[in-house]
C-alpha positions in Angstrom: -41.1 -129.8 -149.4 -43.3 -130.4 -146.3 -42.2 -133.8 -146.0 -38.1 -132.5 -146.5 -38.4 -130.0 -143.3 -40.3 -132.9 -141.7 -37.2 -135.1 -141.9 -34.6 -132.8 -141.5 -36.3 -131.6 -137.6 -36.9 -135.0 -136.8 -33.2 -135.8 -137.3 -31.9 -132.5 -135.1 -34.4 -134.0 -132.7 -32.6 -137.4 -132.5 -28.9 -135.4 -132.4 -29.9 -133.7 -129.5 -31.6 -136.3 -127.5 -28.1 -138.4 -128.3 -26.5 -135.7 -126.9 -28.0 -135.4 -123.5 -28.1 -138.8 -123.2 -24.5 -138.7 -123.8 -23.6 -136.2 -121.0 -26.0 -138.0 -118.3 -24.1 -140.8 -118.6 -20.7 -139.4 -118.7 -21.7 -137.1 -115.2 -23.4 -140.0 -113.9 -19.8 -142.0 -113.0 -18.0 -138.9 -111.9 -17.5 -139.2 -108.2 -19.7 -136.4 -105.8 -17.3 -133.8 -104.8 -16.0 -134.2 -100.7 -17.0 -131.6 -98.5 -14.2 -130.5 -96.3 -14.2 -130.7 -92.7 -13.4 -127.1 -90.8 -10.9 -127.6 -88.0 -10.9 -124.6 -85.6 -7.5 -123.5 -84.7 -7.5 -122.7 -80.8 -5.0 -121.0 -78.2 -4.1 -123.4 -75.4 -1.9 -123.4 -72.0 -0.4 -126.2 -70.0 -1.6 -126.2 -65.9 1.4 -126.2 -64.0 -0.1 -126.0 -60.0 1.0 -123.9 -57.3 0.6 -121.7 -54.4 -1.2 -119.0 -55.4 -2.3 -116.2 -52.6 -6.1 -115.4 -52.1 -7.2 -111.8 -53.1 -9.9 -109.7 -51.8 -10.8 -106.9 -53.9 -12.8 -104.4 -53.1 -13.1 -100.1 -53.7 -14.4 -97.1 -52.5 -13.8 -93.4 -52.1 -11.5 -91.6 -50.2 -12.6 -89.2 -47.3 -10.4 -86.8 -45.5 -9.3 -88.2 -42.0 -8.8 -85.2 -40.7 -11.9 -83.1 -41.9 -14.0 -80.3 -40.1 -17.2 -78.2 -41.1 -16.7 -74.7 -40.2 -19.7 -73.1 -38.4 -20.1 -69.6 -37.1 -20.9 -69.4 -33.4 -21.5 -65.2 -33.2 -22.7 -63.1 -35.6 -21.1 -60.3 -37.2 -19.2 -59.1 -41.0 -16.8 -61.2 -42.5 -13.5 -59.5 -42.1 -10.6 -59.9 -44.8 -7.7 -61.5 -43.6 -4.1 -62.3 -44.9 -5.4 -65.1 -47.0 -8.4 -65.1 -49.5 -11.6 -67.3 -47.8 -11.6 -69.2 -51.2 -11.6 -73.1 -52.0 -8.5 -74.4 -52.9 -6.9 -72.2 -50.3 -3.8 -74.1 -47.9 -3.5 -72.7 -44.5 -0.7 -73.4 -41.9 -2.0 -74.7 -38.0 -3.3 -71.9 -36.1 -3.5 -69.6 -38.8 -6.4 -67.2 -39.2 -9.3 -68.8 -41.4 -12.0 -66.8 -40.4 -12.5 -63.3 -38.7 -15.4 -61.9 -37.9 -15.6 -58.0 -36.8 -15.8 -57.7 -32.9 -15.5 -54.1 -31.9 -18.9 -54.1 -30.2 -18.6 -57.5 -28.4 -14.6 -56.3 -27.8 -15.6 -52.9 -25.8 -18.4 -55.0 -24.1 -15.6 -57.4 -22.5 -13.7 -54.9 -21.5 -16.2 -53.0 -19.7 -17.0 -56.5 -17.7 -13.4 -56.9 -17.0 -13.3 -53.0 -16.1 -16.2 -53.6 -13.4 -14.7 -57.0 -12.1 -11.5 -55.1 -11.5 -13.5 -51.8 -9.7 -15.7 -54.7 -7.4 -12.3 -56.2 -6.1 -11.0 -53.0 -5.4 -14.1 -52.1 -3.4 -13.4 -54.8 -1.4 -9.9 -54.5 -0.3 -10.4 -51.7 3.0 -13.1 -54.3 3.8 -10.4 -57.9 3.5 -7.6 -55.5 5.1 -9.9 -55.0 8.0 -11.5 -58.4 8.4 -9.3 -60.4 6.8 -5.3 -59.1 6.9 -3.8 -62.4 6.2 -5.4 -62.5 2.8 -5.1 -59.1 2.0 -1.4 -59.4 -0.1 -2.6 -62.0 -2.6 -6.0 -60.1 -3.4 -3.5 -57.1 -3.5 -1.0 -59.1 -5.7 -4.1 -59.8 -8.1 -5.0 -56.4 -8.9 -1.2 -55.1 -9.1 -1.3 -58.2 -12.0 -4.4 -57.3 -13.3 -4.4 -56.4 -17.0 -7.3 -55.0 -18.8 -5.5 -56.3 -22.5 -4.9 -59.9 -21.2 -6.7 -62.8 -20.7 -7.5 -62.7 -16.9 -5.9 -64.5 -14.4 -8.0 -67.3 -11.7 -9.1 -65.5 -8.6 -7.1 -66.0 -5.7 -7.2 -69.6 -3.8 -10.4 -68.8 -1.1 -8.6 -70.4 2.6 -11.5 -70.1 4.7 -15.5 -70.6 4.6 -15.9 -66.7 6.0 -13.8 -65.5 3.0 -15.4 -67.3 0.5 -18.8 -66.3 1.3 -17.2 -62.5 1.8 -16.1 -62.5 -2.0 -19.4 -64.5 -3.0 -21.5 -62.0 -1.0 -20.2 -59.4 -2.7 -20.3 -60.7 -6.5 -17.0 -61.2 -7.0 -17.5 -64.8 -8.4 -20.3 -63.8 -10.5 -18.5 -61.2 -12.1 -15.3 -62.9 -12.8 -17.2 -65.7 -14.3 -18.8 -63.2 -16.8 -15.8 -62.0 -18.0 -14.3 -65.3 -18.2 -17.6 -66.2 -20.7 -17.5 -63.6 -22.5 -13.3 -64.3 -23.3 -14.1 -67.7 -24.7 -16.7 -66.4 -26.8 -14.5 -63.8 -28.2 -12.1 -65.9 -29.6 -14.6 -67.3 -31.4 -15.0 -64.5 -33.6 -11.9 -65.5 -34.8 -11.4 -68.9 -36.6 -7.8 -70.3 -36.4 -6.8 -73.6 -38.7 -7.0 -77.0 -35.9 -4.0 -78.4 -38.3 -2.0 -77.7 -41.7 -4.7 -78.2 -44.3 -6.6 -76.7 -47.5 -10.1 -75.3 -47.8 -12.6 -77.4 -49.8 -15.2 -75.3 -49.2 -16.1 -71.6 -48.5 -19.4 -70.3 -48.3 -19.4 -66.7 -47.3 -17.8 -63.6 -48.4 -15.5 -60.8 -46.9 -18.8 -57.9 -46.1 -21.0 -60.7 -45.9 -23.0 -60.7 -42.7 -22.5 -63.9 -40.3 -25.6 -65.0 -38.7 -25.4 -67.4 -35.3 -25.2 -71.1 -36.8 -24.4 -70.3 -40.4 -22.0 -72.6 -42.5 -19.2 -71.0 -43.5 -17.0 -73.9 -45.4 -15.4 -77.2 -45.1 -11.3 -77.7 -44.6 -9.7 -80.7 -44.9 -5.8 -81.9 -44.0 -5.3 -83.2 -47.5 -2.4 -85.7 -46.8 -4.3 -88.4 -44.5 -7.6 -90.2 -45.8 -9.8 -92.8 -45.1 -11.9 -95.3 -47.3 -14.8 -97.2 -46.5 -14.6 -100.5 -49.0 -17.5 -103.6 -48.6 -16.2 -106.6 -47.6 -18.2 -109.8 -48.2 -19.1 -111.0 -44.4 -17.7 -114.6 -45.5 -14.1 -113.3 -45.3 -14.4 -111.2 -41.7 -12.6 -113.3 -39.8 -9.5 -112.7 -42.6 -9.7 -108.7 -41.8 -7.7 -107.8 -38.6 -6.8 -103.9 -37.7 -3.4 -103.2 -38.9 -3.1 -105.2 -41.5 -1.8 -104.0 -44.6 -3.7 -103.5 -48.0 -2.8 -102.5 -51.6 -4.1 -99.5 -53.4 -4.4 -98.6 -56.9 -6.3 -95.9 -59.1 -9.1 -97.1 -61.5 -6.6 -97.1 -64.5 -3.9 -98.9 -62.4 -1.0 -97.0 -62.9 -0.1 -95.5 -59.5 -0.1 -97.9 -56.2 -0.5 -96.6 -52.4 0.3 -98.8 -49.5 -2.7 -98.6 -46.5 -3.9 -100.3 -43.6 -6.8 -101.1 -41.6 -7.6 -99.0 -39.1 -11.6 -99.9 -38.1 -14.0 -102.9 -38.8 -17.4 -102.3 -38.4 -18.9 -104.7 -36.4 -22.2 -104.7 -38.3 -23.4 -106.7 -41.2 -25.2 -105.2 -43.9 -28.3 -106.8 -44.0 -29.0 -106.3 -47.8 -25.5 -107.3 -49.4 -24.2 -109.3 -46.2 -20.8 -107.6 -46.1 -19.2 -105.5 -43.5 -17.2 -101.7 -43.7 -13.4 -101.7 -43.2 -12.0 -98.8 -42.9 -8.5 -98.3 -45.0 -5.9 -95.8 -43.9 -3.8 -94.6 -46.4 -1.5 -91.1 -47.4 -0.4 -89.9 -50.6 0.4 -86.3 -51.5 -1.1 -87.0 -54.8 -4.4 -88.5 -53.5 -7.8 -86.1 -53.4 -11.1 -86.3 -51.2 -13.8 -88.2 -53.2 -10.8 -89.9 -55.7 -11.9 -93.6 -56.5 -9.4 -96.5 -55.7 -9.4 -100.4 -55.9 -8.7 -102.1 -53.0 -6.7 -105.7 -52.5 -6.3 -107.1 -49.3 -4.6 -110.4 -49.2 -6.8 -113.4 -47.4 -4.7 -116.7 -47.5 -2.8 -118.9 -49.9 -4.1 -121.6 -51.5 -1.9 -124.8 -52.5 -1.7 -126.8 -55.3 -4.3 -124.6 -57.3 -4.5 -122.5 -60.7 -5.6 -119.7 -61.7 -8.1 -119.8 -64.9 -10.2 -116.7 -67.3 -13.9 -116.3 -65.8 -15.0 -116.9 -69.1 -13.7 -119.8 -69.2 -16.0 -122.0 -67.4 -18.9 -123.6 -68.5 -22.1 -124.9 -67.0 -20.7 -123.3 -63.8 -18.1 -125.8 -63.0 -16.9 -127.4 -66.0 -13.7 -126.0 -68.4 -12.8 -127.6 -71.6 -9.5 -129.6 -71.5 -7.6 -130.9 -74.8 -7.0 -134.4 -75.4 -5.6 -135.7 -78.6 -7.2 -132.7 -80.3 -10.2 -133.2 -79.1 -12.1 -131.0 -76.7 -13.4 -132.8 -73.5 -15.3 -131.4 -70.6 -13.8 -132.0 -67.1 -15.1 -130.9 -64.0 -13.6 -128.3 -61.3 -13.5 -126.9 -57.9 -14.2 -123.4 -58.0 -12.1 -122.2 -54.5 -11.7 -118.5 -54.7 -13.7 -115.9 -57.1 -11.9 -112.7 -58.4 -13.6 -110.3 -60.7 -12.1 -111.7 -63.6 -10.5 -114.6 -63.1 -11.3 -118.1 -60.7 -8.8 -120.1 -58.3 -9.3 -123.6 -59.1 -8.3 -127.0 -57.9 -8.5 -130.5 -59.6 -6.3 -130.3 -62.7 -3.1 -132.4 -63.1 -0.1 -130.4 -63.6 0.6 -130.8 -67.4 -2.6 -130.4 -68.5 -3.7 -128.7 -71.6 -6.5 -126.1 -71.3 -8.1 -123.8 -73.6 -6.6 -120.3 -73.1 -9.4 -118.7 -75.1 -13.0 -119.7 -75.4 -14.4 -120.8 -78.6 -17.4 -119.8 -79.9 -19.7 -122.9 -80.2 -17.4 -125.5 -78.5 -19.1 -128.8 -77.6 -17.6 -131.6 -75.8 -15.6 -133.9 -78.3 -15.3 -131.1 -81.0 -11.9 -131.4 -83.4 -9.7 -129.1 -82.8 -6.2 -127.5 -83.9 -3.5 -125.6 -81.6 -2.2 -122.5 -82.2 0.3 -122.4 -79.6 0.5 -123.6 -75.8 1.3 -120.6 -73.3 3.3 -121.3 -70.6 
């Protein structure tokens, strides 16, 4: 029985070694399987050269040309007026933006101008006497004299005797006290320089004005200045009056401006200078962002290529035969995106789009060729 199982495993033993045998063999002649080569697929453009104009762009904010800090120069309440003190606020030229309660410093003027009239009449027995040719005009002037109106100038003095007459007797003196005292009155009352809005107000009708005190900030919101970096390389390209192109920071609104100041000083830490860019739009606001392109020159016989583009800082991959080969360029102009370059033959076919891991005499497929 021992002898029977014996057998019997020894022959499975021998099947199964014939068996693998058998399929080594048979695997053994079949040919290794090809890998297959991957062939990127890349978008592509022909050059085609021409005259292509020289951009400097730049940006900055806008600042109100015409712009004034208000400032008190007496000291009293803050009256109400016709209009609300209030930013956001328009006022017309010469209206009233501030007023400031001037019943005490009123009745002191007129008191001067009362005592400036009472010391010329004092006088007049005195000039009819000593001086009867001048008596009619300083007669004239007090007929004329109005204790509600701005006063008049003095009579024109014709002699050295009458001028130190009137001088002697503190005329000048008190004609110039009432004339001081009329200019500072008016200042009690703030009137707009120019049509224009309110950007800031500090104070308060009731609120009490102190000498010196900030009241606001207006603003003629139609003209406005910006102040946009120019590299120092291009300063001889800037001139005063020459026209620039505006645009908002998501592009869809353009303003037409011009240069209106160059500061003649470089700045020392990023070596460009301040031009100064007039421009007007009724939808533009103080402090509003806008790119700025000025136009330097043209450059012929050059094309315009993706920053990302170039490799090794003046190299771009070029397609020949579907095969990627790495030329050298000159780099001429530098925009924020893109480079102005020269050294391609027209007909030239470029990548469009750069291709992860690209190396010079990589196999490639195109996609299409822009135009």
């Amino acid at each position: 029985m021992r002898r029977t199982v014996s057998v019997i495993l020894a022959i499975v033993f021998i099947g199964g070694a014939l068996l693998v045998a058998k399929y080594l063999i048979d695997n053994k002649n079949k040919p290794k399987p090809k890998t297959e080569k991957i062939v990127k697929t890349v978008f592509s453009e022909k050059v085609t050269n021409r005259t292509i104009p020289l951009i400097i762009s730049t940006n900055g904010n806008l600042i109100a040309k015409n712009k004034i800090e208000l400032y008190s120069e007496v000291q009293g309440v803050l009256e109400r007026t016709s209009k609300e003190f209030k930013s956001g606020m328009a006022f017309k030229k010469d209206e009233t933006l501030v007023k400031i309660n001037s019943e005490e410093f009123y009745a002191n003027l007129q008191a001067q101008k009362s005592n400036l009239f009472n010391a010329i009449t004092a006088i007049m027995p005195d000039i009819k006497l000593d001086y009867p040719k001048e008596y009619d005009k300083w007669q004239l002037y007090l007929q004329n004299f109005d204790i509600n109106k701005t006063i008049s100038n003095l009579p024109e003095l014709t002699s050295e005797k009458e001028k130190f007459f009137i001088s002697g007797r503190g005329i000048n003196t008190a004609f110039f006290n009432v004339n001081n005292l009329e200019v500072k009155w008016h200042k009690y009352n703030l009137k707009a320089p120019f049509d224009g809005i309110l950007t800031d107000a500090l104070v308060n009708p009731g609120t009490l004005i102190r000498q010196g005190q900030k009241l606001g900030e207006f603003i003629d919101p139609t003209v406005f200045e910006l102040s946009a970096p120019v590299k120092s390389e291009f300063q001889d390209i800037l001139q005063v009056g020459k026209s620039v192109r505006l645009s908002n920071s998501d592009k869809t609104k353009t303003y037409t401006g011009k240069v209106v100041r160059i500061n003649g000083k470089v700045d020392a830490t990023t070596q460009s200078i301040q031009a100064f860019i007039q421009v007007e739009g009724a939808d533009l606001k103080e402090g509003q962002y806008l790119n700025v392109n000025i136009q330097a020159k043209s450059e012929d016989n050059a094309y315009e290529i993706e920053r990302n583009l170039l490799v090794d800082n003046s190299k771009i991959y070029i397609i020949k035969n579907d095969v990627l080969v790495l030329v050298e360029i000159n780099i001429v102009f530098e925009n924020k995106d893109t480079l102005i370059v020269k050294g391609l033959q027209n007909g030239t076919t470029i990548l469009a789009k750069p291709v992860p891991g690209a190396y010079a005499g990589m196999s490639i497929k195109l996609f299409n060729t822009k135009h």
